[in-house]
N, C-alpha and C positions, 0 to 999 in steps of 0.2 A: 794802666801803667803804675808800678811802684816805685814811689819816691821817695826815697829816704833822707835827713839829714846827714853830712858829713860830721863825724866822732872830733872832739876838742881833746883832746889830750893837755891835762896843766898838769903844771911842776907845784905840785903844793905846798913842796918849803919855801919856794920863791916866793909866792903870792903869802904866805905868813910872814916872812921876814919884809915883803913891801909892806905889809899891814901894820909891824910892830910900829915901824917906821914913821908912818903916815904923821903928819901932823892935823889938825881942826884946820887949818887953812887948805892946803892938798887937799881935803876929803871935802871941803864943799868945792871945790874947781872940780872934782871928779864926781859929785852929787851927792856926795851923802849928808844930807840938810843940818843931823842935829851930831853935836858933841858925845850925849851920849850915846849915840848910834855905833859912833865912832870904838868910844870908851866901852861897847859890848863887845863891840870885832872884837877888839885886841884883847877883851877877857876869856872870849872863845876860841882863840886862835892860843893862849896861854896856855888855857886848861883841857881844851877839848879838842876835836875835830872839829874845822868849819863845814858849814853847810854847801856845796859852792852853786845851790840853787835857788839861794838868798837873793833878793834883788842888789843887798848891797854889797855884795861879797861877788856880783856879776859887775856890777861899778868897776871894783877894782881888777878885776881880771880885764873888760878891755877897756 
């Protein structure tokens, strides 16, 4: 039998503007341990395209 995962579809302006947003407090309730972890999203989420197959860029999704 072939079983396949059902497709996730994200809106990834939302999940950048949740990200800009984020405070150091929010992101360790939602796991992300260090400040600069934090302080790299939001610099990749500025400048580039996020990965969204980061562990911590999957945090903030669910």
């Amino acid at each position: 039998m072939d079983v396949r995962k059902t497709q996730k579809f994200i809106d990834e302006k939302t999940v950048e503007k949740f990200n800009l947003d984020l405070t150091p407090e929010k992101a360790r309730e939602i796991g992300i341990k260090h400040r600069s972890a934090l302080a790299y999203l939001k610099k990749k989420a500025k400048e580039t395209e996020l990965n969204f197959k980061v562990r911590n860029v999957e945090r903030i999704i669910n």
